[in-house]
mmCIF file of the N, C-alpha and C atoms, coordinates in Angstrom:
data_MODEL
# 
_entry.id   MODEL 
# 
loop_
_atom_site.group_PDB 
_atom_site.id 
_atom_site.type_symbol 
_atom_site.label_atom_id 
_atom_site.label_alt_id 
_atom_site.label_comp_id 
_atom_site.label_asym_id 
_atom_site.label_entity_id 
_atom_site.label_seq_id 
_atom_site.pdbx_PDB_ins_code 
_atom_site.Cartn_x 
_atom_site.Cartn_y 
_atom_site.Cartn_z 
_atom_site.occupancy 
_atom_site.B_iso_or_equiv 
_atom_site.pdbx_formal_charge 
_atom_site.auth_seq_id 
_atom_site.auth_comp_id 
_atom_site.auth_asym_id 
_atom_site.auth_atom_id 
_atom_site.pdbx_PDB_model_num 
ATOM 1   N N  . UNK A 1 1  ? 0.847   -1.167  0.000  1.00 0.00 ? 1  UNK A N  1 
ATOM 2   C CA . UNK A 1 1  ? 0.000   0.000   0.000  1.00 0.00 ? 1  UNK A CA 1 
ATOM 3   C C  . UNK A 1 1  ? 0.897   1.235   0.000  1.00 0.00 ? 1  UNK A C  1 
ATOM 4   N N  . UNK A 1 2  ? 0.810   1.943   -0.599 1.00 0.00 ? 2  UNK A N  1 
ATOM 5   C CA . UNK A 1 2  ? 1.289   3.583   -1.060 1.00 0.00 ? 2  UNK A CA 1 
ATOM 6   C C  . UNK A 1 2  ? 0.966   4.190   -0.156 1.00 0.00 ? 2  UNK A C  1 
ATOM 7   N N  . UNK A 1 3  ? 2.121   5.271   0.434  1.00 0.00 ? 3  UNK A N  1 
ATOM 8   C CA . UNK A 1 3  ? 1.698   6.020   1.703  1.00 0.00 ? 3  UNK A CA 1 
ATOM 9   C C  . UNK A 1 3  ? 1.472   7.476   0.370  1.00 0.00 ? 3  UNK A C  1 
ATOM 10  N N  . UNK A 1 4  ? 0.021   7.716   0.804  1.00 0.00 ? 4  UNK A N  1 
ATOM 11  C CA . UNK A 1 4  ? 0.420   9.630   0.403  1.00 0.00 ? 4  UNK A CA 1 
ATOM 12  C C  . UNK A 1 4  ? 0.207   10.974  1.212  1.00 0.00 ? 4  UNK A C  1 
ATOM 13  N N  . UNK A 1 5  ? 0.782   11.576  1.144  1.00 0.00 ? 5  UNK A N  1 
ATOM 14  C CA . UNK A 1 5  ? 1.271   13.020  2.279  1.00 0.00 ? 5  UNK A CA 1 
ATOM 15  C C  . UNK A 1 5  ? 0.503   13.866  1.413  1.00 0.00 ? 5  UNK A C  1 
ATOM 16  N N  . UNK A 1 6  ? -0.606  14.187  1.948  1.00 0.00 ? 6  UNK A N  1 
ATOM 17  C CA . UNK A 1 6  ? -1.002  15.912  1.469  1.00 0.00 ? 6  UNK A CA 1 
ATOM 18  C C  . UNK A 1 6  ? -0.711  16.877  1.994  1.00 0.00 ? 6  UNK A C  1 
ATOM 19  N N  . UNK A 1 7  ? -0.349  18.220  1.787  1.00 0.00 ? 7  UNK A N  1 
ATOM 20  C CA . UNK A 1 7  ? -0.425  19.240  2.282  1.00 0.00 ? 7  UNK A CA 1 
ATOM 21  C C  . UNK A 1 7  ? -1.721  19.972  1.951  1.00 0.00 ? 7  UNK A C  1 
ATOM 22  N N  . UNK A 1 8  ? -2.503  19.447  3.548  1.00 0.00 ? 8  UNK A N  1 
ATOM 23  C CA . UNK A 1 8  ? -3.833  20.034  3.222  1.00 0.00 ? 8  UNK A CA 1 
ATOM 24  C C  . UNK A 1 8  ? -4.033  21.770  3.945  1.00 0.00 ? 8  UNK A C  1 
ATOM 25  N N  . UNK A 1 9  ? -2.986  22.231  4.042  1.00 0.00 ? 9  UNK A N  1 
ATOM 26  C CA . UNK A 1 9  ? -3.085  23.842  4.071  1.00 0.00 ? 9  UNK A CA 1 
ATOM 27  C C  . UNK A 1 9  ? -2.660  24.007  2.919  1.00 0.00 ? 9  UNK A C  1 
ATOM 28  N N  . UNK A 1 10 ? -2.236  24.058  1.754  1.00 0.00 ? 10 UNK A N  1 
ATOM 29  C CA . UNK A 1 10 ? -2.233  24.413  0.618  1.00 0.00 ? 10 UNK A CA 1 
ATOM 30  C C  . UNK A 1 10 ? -3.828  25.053  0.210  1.00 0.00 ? 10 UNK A C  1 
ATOM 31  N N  . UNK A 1 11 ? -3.886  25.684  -1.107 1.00 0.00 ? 11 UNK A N  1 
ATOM 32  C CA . UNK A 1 11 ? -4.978  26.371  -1.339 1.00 0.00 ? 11 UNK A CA 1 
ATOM 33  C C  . UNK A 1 11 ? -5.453  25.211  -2.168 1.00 0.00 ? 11 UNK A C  1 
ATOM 34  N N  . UNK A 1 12 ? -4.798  24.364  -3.115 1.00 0.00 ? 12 UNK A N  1 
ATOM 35  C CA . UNK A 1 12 ? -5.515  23.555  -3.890 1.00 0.00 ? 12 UNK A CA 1 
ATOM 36  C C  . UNK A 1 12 ? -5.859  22.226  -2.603 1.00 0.00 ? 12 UNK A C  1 
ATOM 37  N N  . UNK A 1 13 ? -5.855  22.149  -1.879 1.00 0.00 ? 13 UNK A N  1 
ATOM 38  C CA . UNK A 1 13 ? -6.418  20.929  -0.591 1.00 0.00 ? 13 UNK A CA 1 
ATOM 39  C C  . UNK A 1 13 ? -7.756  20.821  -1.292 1.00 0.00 ? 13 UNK A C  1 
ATOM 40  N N  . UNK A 1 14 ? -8.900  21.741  -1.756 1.00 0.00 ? 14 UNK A N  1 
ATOM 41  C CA . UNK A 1 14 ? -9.705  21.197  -1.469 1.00 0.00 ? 14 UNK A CA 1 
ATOM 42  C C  . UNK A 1 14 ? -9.809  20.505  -2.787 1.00 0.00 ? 14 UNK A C  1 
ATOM 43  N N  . UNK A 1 15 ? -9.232  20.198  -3.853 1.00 0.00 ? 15 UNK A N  1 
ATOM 44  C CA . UNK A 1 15 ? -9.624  19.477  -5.379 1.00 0.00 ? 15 UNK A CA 1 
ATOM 45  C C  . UNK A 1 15 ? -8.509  18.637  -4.518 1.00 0.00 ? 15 UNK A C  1 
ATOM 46  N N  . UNK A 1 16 ? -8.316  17.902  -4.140 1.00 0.00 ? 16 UNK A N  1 
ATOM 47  C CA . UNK A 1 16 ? -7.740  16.932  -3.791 1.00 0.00 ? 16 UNK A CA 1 
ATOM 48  C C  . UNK A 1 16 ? -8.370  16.019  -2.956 1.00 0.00 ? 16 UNK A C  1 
ATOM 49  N N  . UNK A 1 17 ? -8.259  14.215  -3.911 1.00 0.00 ? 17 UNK A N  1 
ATOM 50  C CA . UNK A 1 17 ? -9.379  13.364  -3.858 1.00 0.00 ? 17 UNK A CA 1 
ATOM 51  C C  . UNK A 1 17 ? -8.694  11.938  -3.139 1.00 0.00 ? 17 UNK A C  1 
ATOM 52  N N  . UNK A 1 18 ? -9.129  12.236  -1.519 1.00 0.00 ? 18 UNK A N  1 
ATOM 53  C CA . UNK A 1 18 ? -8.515  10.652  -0.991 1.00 0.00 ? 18 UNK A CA 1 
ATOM 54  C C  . UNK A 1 18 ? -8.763  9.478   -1.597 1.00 0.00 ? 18 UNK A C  1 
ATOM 55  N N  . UNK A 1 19 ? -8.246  8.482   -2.005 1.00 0.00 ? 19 UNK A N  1 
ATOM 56  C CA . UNK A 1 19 ? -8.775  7.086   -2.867 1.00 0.00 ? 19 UNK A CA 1 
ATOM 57  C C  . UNK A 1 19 ? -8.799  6.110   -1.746 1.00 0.00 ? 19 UNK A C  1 
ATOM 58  N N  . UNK A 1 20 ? -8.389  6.224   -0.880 1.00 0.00 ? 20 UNK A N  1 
ATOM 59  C CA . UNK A 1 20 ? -8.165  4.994   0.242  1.00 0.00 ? 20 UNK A CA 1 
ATOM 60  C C  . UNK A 1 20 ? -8.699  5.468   1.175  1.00 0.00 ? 20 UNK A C  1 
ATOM 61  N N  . UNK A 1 21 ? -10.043 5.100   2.359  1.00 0.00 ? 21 UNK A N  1 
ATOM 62  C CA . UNK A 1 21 ? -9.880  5.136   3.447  1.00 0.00 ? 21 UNK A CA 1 
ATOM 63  C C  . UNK A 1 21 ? -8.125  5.517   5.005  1.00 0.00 ? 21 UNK A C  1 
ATOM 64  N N  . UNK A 1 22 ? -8.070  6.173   6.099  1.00 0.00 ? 22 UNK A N  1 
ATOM 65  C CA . UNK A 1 22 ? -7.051  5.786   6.669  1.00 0.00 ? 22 UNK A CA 1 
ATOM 66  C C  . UNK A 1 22 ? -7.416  4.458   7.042  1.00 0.00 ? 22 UNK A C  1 
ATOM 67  N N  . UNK A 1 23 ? -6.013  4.333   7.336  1.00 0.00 ? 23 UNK A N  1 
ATOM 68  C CA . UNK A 1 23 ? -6.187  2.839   8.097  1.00 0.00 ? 23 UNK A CA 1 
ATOM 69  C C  . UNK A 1 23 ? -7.227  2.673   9.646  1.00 0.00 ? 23 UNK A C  1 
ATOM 70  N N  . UNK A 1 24 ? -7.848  2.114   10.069 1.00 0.00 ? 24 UNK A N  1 
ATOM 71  C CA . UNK A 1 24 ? -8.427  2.456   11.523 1.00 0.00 ? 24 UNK A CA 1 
ATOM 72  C C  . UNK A 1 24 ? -7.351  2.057   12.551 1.00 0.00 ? 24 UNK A C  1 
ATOM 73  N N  . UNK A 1 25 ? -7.081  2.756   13.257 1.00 0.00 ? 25 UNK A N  1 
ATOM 74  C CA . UNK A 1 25 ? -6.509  2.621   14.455 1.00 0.00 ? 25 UNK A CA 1 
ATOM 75  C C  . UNK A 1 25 ? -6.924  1.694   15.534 1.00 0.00 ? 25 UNK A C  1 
ATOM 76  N N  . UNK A 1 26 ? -5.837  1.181   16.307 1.00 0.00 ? 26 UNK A N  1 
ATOM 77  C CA . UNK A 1 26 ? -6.174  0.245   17.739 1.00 0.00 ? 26 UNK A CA 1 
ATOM 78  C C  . UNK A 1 26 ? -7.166  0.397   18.390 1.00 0.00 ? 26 UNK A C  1 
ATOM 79  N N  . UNK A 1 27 ? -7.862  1.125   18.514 1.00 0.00 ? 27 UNK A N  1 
ATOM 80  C CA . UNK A 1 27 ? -8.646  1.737   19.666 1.00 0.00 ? 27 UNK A CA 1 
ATOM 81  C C  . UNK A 1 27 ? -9.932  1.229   18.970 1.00 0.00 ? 27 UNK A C  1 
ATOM 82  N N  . UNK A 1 28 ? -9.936  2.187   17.312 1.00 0.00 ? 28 UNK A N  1 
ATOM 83  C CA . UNK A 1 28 ? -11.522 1.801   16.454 1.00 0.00 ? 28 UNK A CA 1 
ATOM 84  C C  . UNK A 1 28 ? -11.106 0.499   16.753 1.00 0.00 ? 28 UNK A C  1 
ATOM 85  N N  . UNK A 1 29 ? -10.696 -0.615  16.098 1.00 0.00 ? 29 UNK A N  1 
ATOM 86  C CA . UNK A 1 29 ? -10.584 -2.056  15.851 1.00 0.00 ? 29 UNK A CA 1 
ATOM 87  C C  . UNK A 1 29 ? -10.423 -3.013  17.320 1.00 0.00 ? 29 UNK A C  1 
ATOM 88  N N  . UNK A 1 30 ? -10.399 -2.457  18.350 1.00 0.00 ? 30 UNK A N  1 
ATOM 89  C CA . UNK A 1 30 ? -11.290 -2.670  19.269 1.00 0.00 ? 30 UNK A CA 1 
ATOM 90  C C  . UNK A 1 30 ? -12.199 -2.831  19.808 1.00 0.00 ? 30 UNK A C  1 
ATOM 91  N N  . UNK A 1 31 ? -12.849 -1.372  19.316 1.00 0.00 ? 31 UNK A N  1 
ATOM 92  C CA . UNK A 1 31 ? -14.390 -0.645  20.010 1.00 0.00 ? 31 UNK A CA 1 
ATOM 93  C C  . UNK A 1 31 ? -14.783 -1.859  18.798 1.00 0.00 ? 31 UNK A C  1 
ATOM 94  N N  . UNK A 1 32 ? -14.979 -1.880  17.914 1.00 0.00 ? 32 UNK A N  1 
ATOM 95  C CA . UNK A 1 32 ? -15.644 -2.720  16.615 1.00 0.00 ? 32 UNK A CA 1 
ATOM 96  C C  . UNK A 1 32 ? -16.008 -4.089  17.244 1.00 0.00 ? 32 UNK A C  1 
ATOM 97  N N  . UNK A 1 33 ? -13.731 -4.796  17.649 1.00 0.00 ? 33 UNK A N  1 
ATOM 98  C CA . UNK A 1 33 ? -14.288 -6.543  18.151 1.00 0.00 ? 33 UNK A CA 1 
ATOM 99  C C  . UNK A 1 33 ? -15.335 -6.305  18.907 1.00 0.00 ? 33 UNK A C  1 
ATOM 100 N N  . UNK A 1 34 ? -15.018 -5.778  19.769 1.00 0.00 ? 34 UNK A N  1 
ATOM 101 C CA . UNK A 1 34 ? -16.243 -5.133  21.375 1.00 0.00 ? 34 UNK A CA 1 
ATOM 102 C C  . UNK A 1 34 ? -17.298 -5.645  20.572 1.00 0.00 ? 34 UNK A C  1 
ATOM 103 N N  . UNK A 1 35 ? -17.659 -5.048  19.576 1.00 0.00 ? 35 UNK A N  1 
ATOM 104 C CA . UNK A 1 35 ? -19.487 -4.334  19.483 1.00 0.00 ? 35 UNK A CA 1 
ATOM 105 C C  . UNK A 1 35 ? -20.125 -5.716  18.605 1.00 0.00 ? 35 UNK A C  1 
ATOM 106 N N  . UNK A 1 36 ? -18.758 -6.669  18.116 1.00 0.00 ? 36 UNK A N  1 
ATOM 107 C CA . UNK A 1 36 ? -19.706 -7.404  17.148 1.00 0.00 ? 36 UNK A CA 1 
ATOM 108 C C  . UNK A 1 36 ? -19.419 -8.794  18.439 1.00 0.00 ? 36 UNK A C  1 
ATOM 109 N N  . UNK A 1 37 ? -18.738 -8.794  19.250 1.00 0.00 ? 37 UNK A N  1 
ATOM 110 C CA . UNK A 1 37 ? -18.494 -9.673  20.303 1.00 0.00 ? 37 UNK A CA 1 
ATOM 111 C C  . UNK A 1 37 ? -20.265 -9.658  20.782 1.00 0.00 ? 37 UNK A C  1 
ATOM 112 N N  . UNK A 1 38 ? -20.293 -8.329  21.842 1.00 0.00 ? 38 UNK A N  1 
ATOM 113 C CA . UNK A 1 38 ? -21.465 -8.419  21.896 1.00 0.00 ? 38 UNK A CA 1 
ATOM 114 C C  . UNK A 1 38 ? -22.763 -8.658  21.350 1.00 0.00 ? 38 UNK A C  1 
ATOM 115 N N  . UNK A 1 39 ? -22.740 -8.622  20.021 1.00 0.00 ? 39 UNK A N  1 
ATOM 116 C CA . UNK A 1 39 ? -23.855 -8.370  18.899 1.00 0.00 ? 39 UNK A CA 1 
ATOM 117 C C  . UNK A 1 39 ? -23.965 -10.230 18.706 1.00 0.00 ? 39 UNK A C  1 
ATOM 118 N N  . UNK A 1 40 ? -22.428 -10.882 18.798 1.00 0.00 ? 40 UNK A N  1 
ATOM 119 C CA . UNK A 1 40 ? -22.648 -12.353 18.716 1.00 0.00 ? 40 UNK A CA 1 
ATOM 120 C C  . UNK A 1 40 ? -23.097 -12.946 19.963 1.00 0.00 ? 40 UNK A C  1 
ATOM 121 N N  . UNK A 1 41 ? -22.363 -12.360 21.367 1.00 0.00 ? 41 UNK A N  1 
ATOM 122 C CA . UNK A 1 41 ? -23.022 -12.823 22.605 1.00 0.00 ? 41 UNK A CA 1 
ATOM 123 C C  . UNK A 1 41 ? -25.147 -13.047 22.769 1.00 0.00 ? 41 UNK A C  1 
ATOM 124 N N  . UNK A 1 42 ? -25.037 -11.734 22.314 1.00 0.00 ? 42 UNK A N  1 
ATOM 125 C CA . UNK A 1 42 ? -26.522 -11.369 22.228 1.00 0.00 ? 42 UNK A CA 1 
ATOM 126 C C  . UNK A 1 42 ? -27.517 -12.797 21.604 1.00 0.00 ? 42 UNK A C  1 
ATOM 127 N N  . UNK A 1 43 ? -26.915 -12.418 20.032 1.00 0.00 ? 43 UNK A N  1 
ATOM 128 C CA . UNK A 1 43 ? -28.175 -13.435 19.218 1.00 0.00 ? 43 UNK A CA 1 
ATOM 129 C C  . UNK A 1 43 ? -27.796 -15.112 19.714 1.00 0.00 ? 43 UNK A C  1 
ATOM 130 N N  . UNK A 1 44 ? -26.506 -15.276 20.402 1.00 0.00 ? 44 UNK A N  1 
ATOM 131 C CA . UNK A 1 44 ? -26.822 -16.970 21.075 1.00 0.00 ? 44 UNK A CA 1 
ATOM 132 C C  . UNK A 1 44 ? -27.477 -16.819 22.504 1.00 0.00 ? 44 UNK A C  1 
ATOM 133 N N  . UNK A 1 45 ? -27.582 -15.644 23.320 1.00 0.00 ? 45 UNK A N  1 
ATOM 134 C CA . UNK A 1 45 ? -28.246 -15.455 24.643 1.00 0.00 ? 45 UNK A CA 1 
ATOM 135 C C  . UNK A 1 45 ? -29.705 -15.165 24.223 1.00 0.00 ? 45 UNK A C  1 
ATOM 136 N N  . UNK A 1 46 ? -30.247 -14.465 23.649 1.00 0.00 ? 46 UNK A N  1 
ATOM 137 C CA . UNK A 1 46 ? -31.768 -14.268 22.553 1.00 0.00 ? 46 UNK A CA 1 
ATOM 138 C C  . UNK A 1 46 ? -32.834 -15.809 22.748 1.00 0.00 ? 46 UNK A C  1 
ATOM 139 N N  . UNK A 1 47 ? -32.306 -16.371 22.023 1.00 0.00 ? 47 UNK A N  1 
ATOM 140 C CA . UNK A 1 47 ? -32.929 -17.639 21.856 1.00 0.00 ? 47 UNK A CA 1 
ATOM 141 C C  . UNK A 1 47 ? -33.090 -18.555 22.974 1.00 0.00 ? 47 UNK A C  1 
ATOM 142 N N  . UNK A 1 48 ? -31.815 -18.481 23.860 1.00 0.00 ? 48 UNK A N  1 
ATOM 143 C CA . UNK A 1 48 ? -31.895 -19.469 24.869 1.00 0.00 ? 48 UNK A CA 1 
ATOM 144 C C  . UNK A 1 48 ? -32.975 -18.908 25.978 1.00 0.00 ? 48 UNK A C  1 
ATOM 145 N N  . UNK A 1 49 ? -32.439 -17.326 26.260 1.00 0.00 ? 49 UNK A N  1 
ATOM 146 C CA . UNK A 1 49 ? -33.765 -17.038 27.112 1.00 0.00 ? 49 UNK A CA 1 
ATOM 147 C C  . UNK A 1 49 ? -35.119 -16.864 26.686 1.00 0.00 ? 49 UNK A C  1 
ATOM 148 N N  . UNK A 1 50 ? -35.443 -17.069 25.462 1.00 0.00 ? 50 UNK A N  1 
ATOM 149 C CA . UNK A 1 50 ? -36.565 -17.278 25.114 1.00 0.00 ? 50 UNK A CA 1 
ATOM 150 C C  . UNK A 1 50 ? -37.121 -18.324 25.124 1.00 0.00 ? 50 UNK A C  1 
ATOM 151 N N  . UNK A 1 51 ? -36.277 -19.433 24.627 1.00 0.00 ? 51 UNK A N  1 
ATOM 152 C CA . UNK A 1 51 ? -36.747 -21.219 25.163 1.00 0.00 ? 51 UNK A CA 1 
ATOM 153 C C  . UNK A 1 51 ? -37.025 -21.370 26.645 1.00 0.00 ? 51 UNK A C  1 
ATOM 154 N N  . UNK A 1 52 ? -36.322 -20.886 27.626 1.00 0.00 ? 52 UNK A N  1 
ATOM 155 C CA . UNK A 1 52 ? -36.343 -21.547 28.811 1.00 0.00 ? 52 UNK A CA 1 
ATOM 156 C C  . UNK A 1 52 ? -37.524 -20.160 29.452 1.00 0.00 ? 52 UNK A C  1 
ATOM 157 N N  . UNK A 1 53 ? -37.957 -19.295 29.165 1.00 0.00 ? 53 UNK A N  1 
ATOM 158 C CA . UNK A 1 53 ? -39.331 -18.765 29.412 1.00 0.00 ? 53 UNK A CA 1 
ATOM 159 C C  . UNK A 1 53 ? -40.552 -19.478 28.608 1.00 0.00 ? 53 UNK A C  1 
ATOM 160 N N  . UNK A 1 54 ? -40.728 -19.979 27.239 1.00 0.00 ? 54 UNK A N  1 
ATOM 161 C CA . UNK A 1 54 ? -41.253 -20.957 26.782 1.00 0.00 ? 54 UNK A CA 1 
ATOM 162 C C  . UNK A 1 54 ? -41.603 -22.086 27.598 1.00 0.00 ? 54 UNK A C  1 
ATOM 163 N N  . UNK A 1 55 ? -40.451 -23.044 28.081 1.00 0.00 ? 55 UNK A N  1 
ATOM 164 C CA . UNK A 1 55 ? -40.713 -24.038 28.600 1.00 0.00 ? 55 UNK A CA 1 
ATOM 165 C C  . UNK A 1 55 ? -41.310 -23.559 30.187 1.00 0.00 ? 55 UNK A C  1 
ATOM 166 N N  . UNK A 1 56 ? -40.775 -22.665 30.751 1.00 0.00 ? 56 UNK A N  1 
ATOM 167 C CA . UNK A 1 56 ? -41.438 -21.931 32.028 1.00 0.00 ? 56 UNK A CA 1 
ATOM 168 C C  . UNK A 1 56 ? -42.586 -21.911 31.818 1.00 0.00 ? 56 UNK A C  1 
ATOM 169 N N  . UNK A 1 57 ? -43.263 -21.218 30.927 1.00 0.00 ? 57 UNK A N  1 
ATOM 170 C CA . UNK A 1 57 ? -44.892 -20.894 30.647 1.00 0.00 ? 57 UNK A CA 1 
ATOM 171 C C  . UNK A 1 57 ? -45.528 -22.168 30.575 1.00 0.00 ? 57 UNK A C  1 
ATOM 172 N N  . UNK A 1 58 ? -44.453 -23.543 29.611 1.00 0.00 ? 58 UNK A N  1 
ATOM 173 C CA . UNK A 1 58 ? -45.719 -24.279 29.199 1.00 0.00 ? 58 UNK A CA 1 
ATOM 174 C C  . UNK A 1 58 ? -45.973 -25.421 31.067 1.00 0.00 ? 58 UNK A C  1 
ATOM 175 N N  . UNK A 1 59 ? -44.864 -25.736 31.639 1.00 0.00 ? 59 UNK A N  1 
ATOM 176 C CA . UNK A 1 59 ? -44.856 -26.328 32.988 1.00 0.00 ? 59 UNK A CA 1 
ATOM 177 C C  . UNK A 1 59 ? -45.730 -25.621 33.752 1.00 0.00 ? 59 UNK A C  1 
# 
């Protein structure tokens, strides 16, 4: 991957067109595992407490 350096105080900064995202940093790619950790914790905890209130109701 090609590193490129703008000088975005220059006057032409603004006709100048990023092609690449930055890279995300430690911190984003963290907060992210975090959020899809939880998002996977969730939909296998979802179902189970819904079965075992199911079977609660039908006993």
């Amino acid at each position: 991957m090609a590193v490129r350096n703008f000088d975005v105080t220059s006057p032409r900064a603004a006709r100048y067109t990023l092609l690449e995202p930055a890279p995300r940093g430690r911190v984003d790619a963290r907060r992210a595992r975090q959020r899809w950790s939880l998002v996977g914790i969730g939909a296998l905890a979802v179902p189970f407490v819904a079965a075992v209130v199911v079977i609660g109701v039908v006993h």
